[in-house]
C-alpha positions in Angstrom: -135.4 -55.2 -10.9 -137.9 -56.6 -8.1 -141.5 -56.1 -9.2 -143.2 -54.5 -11.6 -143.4 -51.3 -9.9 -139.9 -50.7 -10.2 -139.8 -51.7 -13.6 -142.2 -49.4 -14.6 -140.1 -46.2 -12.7 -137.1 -46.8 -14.1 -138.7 -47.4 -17.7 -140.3 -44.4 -17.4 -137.2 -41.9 -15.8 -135.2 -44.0 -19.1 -137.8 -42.8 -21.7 -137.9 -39.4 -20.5 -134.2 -39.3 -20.0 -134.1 -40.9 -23.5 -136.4 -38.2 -24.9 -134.4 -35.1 -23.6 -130.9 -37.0 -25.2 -132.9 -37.2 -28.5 -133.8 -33.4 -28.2 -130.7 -31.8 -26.8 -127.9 -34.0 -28.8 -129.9 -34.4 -32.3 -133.1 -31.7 -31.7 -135.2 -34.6 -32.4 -138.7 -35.0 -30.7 -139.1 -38.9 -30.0 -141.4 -41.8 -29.6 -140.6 -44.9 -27.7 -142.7 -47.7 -28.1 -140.9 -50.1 -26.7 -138.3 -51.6 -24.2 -136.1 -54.2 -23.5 -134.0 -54.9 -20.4 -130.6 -56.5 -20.9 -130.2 -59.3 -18.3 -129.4 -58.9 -15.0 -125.4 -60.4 -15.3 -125.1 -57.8 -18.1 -125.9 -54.6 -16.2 -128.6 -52.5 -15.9 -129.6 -51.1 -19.1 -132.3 -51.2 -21.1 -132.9 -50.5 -24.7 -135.6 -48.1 -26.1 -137.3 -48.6 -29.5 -139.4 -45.8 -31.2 -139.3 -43.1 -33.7 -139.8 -40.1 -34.6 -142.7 -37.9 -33.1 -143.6 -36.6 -36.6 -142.3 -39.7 -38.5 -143.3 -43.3 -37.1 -141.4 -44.6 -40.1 -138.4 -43.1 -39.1 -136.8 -45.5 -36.2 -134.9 -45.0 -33.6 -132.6 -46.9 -30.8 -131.2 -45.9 -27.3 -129.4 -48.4 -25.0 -129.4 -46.3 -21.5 -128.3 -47.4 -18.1 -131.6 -47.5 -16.2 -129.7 -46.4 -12.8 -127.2 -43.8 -13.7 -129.2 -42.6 -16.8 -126.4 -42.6 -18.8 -126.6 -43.4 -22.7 -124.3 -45.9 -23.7 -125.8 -45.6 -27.7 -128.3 -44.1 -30.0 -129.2 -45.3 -33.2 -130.7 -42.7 -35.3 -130.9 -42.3 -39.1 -127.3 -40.7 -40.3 -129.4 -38.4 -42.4 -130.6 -37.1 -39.5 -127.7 -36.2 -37.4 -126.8 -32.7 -37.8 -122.7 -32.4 -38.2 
């Protein structure tokens, strides 16, 4: 990433791409709160911290390729996962 511009677009297309994962894979409505980019010589992903939209106790994870938008993993509550 260059400046903080750039940061800021490819956080946001993550989240939102992160959000729509959540929904569509798991029907759960998330929260992220916070980010972390993985550094530079590791690739371009980013990981996404939050929880749930009707449970900010219940945590959640998703490392996401900030380019391609791919998920490379979730972390959600096993509970949660519908089999």
């Amino acid at each position: 990433m260059s400046d903080s511009r750039e940061d800021a677009q490819a956080i946001n297309k993550a989240m939102n791409a992160g959000k729509t994962y959540f929904k569509e894979k798991y029907d759960l409505n998330v929260e992220f709160t916070r980010h972390k980019f993985n550094p530079p010589d590791l690739g371009t992903d980013v990981g996404l911290y939050g929880h749930l939209t009707e449970d900010p106790d219940t945590e959640v994870f998703l490392l996401i390729n900030y380019e391609t938008l791919e998920v490379v993993t979730a972390g959600v509550p096993e509970e949660l996962i519908k089999k």
